[in-house]
C-alpha positions as CSV (number, residue, x, y, z in Angstrom):
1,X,-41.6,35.2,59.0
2,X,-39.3,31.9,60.1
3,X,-35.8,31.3,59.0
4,X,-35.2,31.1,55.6
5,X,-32.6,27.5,54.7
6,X,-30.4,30.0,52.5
7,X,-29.7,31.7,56.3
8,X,-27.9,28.9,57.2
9,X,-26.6,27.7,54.4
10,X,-23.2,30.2,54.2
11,X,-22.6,29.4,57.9
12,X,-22.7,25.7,57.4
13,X,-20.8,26.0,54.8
14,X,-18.1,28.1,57.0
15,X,-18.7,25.1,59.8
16,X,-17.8,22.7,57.3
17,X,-14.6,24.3,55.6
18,X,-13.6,24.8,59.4
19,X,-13.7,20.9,60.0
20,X,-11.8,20.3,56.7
21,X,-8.8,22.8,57.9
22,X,-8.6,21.6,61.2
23,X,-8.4,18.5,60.0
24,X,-5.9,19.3,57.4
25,X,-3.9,21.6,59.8
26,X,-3.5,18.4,62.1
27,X,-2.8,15.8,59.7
28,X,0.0,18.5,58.3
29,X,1.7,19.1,62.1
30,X,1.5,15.0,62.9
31,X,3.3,14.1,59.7
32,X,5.8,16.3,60.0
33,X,6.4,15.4,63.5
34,X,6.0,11.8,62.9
35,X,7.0,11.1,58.9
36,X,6.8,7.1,59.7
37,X,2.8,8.0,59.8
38,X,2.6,7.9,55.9
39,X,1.6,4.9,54.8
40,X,0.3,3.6,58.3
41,X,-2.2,2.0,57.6
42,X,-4.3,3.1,60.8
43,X,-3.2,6.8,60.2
44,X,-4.7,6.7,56.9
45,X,-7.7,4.4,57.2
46,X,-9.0,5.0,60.6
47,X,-7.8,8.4,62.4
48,X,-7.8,10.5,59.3
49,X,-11.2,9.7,58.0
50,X,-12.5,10.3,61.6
51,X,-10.9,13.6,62.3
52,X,-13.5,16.3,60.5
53,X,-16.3,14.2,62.1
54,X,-14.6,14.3,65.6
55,X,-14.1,18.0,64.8
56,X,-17.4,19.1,63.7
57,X,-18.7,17.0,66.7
58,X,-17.1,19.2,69.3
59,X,-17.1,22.4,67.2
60,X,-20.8,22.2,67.1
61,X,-21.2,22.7,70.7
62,X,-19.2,26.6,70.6
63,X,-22.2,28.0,71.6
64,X,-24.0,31.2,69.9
65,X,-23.0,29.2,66.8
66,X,-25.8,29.8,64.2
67,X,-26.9,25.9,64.1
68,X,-30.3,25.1,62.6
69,X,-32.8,25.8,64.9
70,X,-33.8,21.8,64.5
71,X,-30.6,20.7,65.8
72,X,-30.6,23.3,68.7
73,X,-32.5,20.8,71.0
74,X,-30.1,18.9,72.9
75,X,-26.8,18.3,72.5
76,X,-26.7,15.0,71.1
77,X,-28.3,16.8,68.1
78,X,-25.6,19.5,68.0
79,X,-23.8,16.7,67.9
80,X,-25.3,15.4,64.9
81,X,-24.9,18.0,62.8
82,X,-21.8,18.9,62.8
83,X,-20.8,15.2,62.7
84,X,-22.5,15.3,59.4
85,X,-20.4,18.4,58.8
86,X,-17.5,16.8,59.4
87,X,-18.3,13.9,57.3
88,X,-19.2,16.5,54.0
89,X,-16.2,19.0,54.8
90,X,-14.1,17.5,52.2
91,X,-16.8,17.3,49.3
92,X,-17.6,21.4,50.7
93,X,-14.1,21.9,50.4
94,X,-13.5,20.3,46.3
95,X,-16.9,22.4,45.5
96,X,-15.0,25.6,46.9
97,X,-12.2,25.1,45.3
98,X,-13.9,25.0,42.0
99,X,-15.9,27.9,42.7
100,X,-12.8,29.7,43.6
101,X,-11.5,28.6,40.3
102,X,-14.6,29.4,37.8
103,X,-15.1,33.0,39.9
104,X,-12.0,34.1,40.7
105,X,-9.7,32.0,37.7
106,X,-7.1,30.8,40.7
107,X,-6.1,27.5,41.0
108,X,-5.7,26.8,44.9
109,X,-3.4,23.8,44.3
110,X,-1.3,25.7,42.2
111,X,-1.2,28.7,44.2
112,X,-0.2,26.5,47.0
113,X,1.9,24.5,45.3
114,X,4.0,27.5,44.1
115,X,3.5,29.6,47.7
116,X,5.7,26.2,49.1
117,X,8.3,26.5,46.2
118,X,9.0,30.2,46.9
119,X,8.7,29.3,50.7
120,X,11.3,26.3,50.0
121,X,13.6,28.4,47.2
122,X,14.0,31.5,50.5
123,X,15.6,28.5,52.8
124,X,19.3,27.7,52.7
125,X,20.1,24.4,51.4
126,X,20.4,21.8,54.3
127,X,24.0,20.5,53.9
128,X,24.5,17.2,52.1
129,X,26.8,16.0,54.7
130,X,28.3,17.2,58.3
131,X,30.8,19.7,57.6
132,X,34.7,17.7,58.2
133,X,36.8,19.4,60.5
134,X,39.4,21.0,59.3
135,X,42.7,20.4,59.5
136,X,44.9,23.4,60.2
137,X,48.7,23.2,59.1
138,X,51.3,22.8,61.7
139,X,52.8,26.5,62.9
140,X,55.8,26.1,64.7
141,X,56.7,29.4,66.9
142,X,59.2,31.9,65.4
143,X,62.7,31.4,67.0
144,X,63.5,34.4,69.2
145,X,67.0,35.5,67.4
146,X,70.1,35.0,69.7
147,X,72.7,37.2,70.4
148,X,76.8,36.2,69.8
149,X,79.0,36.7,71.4
C-alpha cells in the first residue's frame, strides 16, 4: 500500500506555517531595526512578497524532511515545492487562524494584540524628555567660631 495524500498533508501544512513565521519573524526584527522600512516601497512590494518563497526554497532541502515522494527527485524539485509553499503560507496561515477560532473560540489577533498590551503596560514609561540637571543650592561652609580675646 503507497502513501496516502492525507500523510503529507499535516506536514505541508507544518512546512508552510514555518515559511509564514520565518517570514513574519524577519519582517518583525528588520522593522524594528530599521523603522524607515515602512512604507518603502521595495520593502513592501518586492522583498516581503519574496521572503516565504525564498524560505520554503531553502527549507525544503533540510533533508529527512517528509516531502512528497514526487518532489524527492532532484533538488530543483525540492525546490519547487516548497517555493510553492512559500507562496501559499500566508493563505495556510488565515485558514489556521480560523480553524483556531471555530475549534478552539480564540481569536489569535486578539490574543496577540492583548499579549503586546500586557507586555507594553509591565515596561516603564520611556521619559518624555531628557531628565534637566539639577541645580543644587549654594552651601557656603560653616564658619569655624573664633576665640576672643
Amino acid at each position: 500500500m503507497g502513501l496516502d495524500i492525507t500523510q503529507l498533508f499535516a506536514p505541508t501544512l507544518l512546512f508552510a506555517l514555518a515559511c509564514y513565521f520565518a517570514s513574519l519573524g524577519t519582517r518583525v526584527f528588520f522593522q524594528k531595526a530599521r523603522p524607515d522600512l515602512k512604507g518603502n516601497f521595495n520593502w513592501e512590494n518586492f522583498f516581503l512578497p519574496v521572503l516565504p518563497v525564498v524560505y520554503g526554497a531553502l527549507f525544503s532541502l533540510i533533508p529527512k524532511y517528509p516531502i512528497p515522494s514526487v518532489f524527492i527527485g532532484s533538488a530543483w524539485s525540492k525546490i519547487f515545492f516548497g517555493g510553492m509553499a512559500g507562496i501559499l503560507s500566508g493563505w495556510v496561515y488565515k485558514i489556521a487562524k480560523a480553524v483556531v477560532k471555530k475549534v478552539f473560540g480564540v481569536d489569535v489577533d486578539e490574543s496577540v494584540t492583548a499579549a503586546r498590551s500586557v507586555a507594553n503596560a509591565s515596561l516603564p514609561a520611556p521619559p518624555a524628555s531628557p531628565p534637566e540637571d539639577p541645580v543644587l543650592p549654594e552651601v557656603s561652609a560653616p564658619v569655624p567660631p573664633t576665640e576672643e580675646p
